[in-house]
N, C-alpha and C positions, 0 to 999 in steps of 0.2 A: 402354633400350639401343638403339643402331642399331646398323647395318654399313656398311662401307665397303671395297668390294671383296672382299665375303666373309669379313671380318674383325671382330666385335663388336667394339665401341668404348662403353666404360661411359661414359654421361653422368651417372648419378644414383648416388646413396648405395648399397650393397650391400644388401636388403632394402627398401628404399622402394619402398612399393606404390600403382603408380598405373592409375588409372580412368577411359577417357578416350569421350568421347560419347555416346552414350543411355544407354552401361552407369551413367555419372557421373549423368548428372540423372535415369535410375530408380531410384538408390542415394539420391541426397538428396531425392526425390520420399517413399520411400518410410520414407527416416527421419524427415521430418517430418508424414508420415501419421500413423504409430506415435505419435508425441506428441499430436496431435490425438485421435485414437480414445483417447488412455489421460486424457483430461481428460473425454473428451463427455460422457459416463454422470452427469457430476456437474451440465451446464445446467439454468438454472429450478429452479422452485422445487420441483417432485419429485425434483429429481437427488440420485442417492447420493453418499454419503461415500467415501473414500477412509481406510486406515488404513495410516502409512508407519512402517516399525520401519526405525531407521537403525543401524550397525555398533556402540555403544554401548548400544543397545535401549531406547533412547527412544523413545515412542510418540508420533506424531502424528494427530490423526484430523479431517480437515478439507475442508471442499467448496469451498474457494478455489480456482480454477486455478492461481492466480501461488503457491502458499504450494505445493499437489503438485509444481507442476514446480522449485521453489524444493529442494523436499526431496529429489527423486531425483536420480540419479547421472549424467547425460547425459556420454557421451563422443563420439559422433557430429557430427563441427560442423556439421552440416546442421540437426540435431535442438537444436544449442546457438541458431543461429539461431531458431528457430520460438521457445525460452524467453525470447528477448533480447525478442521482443514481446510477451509478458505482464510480464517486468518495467517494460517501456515503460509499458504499458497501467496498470501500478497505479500506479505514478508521476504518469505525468498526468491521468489521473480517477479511480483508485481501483477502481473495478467496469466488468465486461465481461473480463476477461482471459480466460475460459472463450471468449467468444463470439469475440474476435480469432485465439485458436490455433484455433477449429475453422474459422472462414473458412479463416484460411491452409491449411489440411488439405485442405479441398474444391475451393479453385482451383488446386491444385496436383495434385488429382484428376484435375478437369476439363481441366487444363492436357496430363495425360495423353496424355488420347483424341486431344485434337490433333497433338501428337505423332505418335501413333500414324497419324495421317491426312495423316503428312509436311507438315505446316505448321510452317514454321520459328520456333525459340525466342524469337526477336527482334519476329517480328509479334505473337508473343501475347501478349507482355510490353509491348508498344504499346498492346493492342489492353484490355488491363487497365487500362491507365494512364489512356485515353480512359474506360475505363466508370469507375473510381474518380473522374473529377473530375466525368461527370456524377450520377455516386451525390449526391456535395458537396451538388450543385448542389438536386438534389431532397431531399436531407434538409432542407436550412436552408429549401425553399419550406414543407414539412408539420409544420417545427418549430411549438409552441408557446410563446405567450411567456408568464413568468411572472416576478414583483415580488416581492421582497423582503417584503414584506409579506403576501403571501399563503401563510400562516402551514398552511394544509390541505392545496395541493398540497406543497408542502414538507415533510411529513409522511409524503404521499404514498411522492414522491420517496424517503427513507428508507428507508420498508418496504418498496420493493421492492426497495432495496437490501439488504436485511438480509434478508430471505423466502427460505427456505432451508438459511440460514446457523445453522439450531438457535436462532432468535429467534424462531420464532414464538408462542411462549408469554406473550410478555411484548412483543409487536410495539410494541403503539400506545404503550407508559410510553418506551420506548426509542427511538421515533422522536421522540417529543416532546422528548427530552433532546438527540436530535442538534441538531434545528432550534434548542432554544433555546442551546445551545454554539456552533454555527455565528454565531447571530444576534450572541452576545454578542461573539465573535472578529474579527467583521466589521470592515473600516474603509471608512469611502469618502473616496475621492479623485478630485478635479475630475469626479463624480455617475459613477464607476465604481466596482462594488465589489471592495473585493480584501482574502480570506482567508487567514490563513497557519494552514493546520492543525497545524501543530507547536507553536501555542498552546494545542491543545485537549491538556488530557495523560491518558493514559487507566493506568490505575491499577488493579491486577488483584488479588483477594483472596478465597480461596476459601472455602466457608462462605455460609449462608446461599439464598436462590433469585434467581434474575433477575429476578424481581420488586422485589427490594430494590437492584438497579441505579439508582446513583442523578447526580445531579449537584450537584458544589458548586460555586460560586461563590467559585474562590480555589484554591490550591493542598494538595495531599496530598503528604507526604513517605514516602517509607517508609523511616523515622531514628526514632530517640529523640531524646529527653531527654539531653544526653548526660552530668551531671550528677545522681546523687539530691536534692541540697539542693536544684536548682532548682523555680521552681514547675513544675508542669503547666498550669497554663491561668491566661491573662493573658489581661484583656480590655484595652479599646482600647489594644491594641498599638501601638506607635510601632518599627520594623522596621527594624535594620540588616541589610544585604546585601556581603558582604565575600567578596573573592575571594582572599584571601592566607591566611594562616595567625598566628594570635594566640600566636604563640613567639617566643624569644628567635631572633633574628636571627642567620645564620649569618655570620660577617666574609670578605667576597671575595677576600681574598688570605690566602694560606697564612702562619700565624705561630706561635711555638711563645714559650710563656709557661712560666718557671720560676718557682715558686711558691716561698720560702724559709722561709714563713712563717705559720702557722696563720691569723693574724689578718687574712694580706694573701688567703687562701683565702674566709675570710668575706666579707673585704669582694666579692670577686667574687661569692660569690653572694648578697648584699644587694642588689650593683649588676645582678643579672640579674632579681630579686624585684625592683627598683624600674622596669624596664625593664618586666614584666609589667603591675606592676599599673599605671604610666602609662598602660597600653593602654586597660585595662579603665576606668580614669578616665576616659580620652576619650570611650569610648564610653557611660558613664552619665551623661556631664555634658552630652552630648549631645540625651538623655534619650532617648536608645533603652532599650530592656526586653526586646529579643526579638533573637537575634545569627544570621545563616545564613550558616555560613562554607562555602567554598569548598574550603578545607585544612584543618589540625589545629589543634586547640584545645590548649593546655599544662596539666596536673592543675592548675597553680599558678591559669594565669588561671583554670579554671571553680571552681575556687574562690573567687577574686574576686569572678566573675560573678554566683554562686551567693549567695555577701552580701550582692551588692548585690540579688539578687530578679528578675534577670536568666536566662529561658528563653533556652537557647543549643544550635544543631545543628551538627554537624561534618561534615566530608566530604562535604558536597551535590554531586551530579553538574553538573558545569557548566549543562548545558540547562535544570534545575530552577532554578538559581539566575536563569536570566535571565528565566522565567517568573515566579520570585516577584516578582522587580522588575516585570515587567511589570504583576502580578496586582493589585499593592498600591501600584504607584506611588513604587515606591523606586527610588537612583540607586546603580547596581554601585559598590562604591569600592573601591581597590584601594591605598588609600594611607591609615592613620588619621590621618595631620597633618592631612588636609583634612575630615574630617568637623566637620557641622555640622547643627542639626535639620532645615534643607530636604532633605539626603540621605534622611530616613530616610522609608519606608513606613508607610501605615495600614490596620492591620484592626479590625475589633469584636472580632473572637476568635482567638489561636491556643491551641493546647489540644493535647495527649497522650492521643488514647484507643486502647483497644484492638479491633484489628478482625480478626476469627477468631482467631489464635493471637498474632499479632505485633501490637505497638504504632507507630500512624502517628502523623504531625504534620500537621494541620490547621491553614488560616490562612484563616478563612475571616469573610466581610462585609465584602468588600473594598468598595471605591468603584468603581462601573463598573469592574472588573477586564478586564484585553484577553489575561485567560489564565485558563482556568477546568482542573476535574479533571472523567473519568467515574469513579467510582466502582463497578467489574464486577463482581458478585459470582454464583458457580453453586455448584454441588452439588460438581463434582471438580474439575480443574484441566483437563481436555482440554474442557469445557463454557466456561470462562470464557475460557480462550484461542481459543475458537471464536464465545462473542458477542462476543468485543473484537475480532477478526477482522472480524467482521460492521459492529460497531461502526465501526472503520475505513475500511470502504468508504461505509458510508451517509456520515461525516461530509465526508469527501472529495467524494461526488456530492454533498452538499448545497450544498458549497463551493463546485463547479465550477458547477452549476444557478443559485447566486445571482450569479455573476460574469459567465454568461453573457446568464443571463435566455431561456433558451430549452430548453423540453425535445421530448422526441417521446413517443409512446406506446410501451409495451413487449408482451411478447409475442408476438414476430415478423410484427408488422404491420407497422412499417418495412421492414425484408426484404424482406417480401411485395410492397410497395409499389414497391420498389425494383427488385424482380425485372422486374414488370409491365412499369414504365414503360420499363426497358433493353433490354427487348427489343424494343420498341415503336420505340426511338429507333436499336437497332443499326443495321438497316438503311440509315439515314443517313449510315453511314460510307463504303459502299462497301468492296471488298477485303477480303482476308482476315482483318483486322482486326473484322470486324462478327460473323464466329464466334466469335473470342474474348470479345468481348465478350457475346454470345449466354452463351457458356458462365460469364463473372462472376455474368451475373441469375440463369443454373441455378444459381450455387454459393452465392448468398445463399439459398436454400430451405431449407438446411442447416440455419439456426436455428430455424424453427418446426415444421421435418421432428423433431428430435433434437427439443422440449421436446414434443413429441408422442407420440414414440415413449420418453423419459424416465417419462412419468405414463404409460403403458400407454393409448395411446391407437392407433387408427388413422393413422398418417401420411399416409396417400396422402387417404384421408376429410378429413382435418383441411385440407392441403393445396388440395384441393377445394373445400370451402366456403371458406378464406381470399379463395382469390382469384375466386372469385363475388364476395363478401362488397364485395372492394377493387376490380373491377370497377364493380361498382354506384356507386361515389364514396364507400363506408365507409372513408375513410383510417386511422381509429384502430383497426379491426376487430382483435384478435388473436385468439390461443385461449388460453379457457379451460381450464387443464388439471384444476380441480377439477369440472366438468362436462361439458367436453368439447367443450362450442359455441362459437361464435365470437362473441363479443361486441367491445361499444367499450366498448375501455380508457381512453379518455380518461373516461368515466363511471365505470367499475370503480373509476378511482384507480394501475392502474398506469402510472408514469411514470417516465421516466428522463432523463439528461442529452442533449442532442443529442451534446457532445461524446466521451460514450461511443459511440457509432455512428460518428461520422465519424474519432476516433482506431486505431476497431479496424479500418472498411475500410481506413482509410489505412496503416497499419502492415499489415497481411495481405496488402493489395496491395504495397506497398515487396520483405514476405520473400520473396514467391513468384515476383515479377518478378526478384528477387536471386539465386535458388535456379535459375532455369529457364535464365538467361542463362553456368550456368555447365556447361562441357561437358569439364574435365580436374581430377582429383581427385589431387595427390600428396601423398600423406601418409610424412612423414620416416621410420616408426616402423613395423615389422608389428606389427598388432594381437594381442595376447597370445593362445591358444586359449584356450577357454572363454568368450572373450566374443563367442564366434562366429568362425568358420572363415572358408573364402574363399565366394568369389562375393558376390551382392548384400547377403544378412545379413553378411556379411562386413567390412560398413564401418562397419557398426551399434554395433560397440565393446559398450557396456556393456546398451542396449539388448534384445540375444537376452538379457541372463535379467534381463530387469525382468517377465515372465512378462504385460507388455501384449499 
């Protein structure tokens, strides 16, 4: 609302509440704080669990960042921002989304006090931007590089990505199975390599222990048979892959047929039984034996099918079916006039067995398959949905590790590192700009400060020795959280992607330069009460009773 000669004059909607300079960025400062503090507790590898009951009272219970912040209810778009980069973060390398929202959390702290010391939005937001490209610049100097073939760090790699994640029971069988799914999905192209994880298919079935976590070579269905006469298990399969449906043909234009006559009835459905089993003829004489359709099968054709000795699946989800081709080296056909035996797929085995209560399809001893299954098995169903989580992220960093060929060490030794050198170099800037960036190298401390204070250790102690430690020329130094001292990680074995570090400063730097530059909040709608009143919680939406 203004005035004009004493006169209110409504510019905005009746109830549009708006929020306009320090009050605006201590309102979004402090809702994406709130997001941060409600992930930290779960960093590293002693970080707790999180247990989310959603409005239907589904149980979630998981130490993923991107999958807590996935589950709760964010109404605040300040705090929507801070979630928008952990879905980033799992998208493009899979693991770190914990470490990117509590960066952004702590620069946006730091960002604060400058504030507070009347230093304008815009220089700090500069002055971020200069220390995040020289952050760049020193991580890819202390990177390590690493080959495709070096089959131990890569292992490595894995378990630390899975360390945490309720995998530690069965770490080393599980990292083995990433590296070698990774290995097998791999392709290179003009000596670069390039993985598509969504070849890897991870297949979840409760019953049994994580120890029985296994990998096949080939695809798992979770279908039947979808036929009793058929067989259950055909060796060297020869493998149609059909994306249409083995029915009688619907006619594309509207026609009404009067029947006058019993026999002229028959012959229609003779002529629909001949239309059938043509089908089923193509596809035997083809010498397929094994059918994975797309659509629906007709009682009539798997009867056919069923004669002829013909294992046949129905309703395969698109993504599976382009895997099986992938897996087996069959060609999608979506037309049976064209089949011919070059279409069809080869396995040694596909087979119907049963795994805990339900029965899968197996297709497995493919030829160099470039699409394999993990096989996840746990005790309940919140344990298996938690290594196949885990599972997830390791397979992803392994992917990104082998594409890049460069890792760092883990355990808040980059950080540390990072910290050191930035402050070392701010002063170079000149201007107010070299505070800000002072205050970036204090807000990377946050990750070895929290895995510190995570396993009940000393922070300020741990902190201490770190950077002694990185002082001295220990570039790989981190902390121990199972004993407490600072060791080199690069010998310990944990490692991680470079591109996990440089996607999370860059994303945390991106929201918080986004977050600080803005100083007028209208929001169309008053917030409902109970999800918080007015003033600063006030804009917090759903927030005030997530009880963080």
């Amino acid at each position: 609302m203004a005035t004009l000669q004493g006169q209110p004059v409504l510019i905005l909607k009746e109830g549009t509440q708006r929020t306009v300079g320090r009050d605006a960025q201590r309102m979004n400062i402090l809702a994406a704080r709130v997001i941060a503090e409600a992930v930290r507790s779960t960093l590293g590898p002693r970080g707790m669990d999180k247990m989310l009951v959603d409005s239907l009272g589904d149980v979630v219970i998981t130490n993923d960042g991107v999958t807590i912040l996935k589950e709760i209810d964010v109404e605040h778009p300040a705090a929507k921002m801070v979630v928008e980069i952990a879905k980033t973060q799992e998208n493009e390398v899979g693991d770190g989304t914990t470490t990117a929202v509590v960066i952004a959390g702590e620069l946006l702290k730091k960002a604060e006090d400058l504030l507070d010391n009347e230093i304008h939005p815009t220089i700090i937001a500069n002055g971020y931007r200069l220390a995040a490209e020289k952050a760049m610049e020193i991580l890819n100097e202390i990177a390590i590089d690493v080959s495709k073939d070096d089959e131990e760090t890569l292992k490595k790699i894995a378990a630390t990505a899975m360390t945490g994640k309720g995998a530690e029971v069965a770490i080393n069988k599980l990292s083995e199975i990433v590296v070698k799914a990774v290995k097998q999905v791999a392709e290179e192209e003009n000596g670069k390599i390039e993985v598509d994880t969504d070849n890897i298919k991870i297949e979840k079935r409760t019953g049994a222990s994580v120890e029985e976590t296994e990998l096949i070579e080939g695809i798992v269905l979770d279908k039947e048979v979808v036929h009793p006469g058929m067989p259950k298990r055909i060796k060297d399969a020869k493998i149609l892959v059909y994306n249409g449906a083995l029915e009688v043909k619907e006619t594309e234009t509207d026609a009404k047929i009067n029947i006058t006559d019993p026999e002229m009835l028959q012959k229609f459905i003779e002529q629909e039984e001949k239309m059938i089993k043509d089908m089923v003829d193509k596809i035997t004489e083809a010498g397929a034996n094994v059918v994975f359709c797309q659509k629906g099968i007709d009682d009539l054709a798997q009867y056919y099918l069923a004669k002829a000795g013909v294992l046949a699946v129905r309703r395969v989800k698109k993504s599976d079916i382009e895997k099986i081709a992938k897996a087996c080296g069959a060609r999608i056909l979506t037309d049976l006039r064209d089949i011919s035996s070059a279409d069809l797929g080869e396995a040694d085995l596909v087979e119907e067995k049963k795994v805990g209560d339900e029965k899968m399809v197996f297709v497995t001893g493919c030829k160099n398959p470039k699409a394999v299954t993990v096989l996840v098995r746990g005790g309940t169903e919140h344990i298996v949905d938690e290594i196949a989580r885990g599972l997830e992220d390791a397979i992803k960093v392994v992917a990104v590790a082998l594409e890049d060929g460069k890792v760092v060490a883990g355990a808040g030794g980059p950080e540390i590192e990072l910290s050191l050198r930035l402050r070392d170099w701010a002063p170079s800037l000149g201007g107010r700009e070299q505070l800000a960036a002072e205050a970036f190298a204090s807000a990377l401390e946050v990750i070895p400060k929290t895995l510190a204070e995570n396993a009940g250790l000393d922070p300020i102690d741990v902190l201490v020795e770190l950077k002694k430690a990185h002082e001295d020329g220990k570039v790989y130094s981190g902390v121990d959280v199972d004993t407490g001292k600072v060791v080199d990680m690069k010998d310990t074995g944990v490692l991680e992607p470079l591109r996990i570090k440089t996607q999370a400063i860059e994303s945390a730097t991106e929201v918080a330069v986004m977050l600080l530059r803005i100083d007028d909040v209208i929001a169309a709608k008053e917030l409902s009460k109970g999800k918080g009143d007015e003033g600063d919680e006030g804009g917090m939406g759903d927030m005030g009773g997530m009880g963080f």
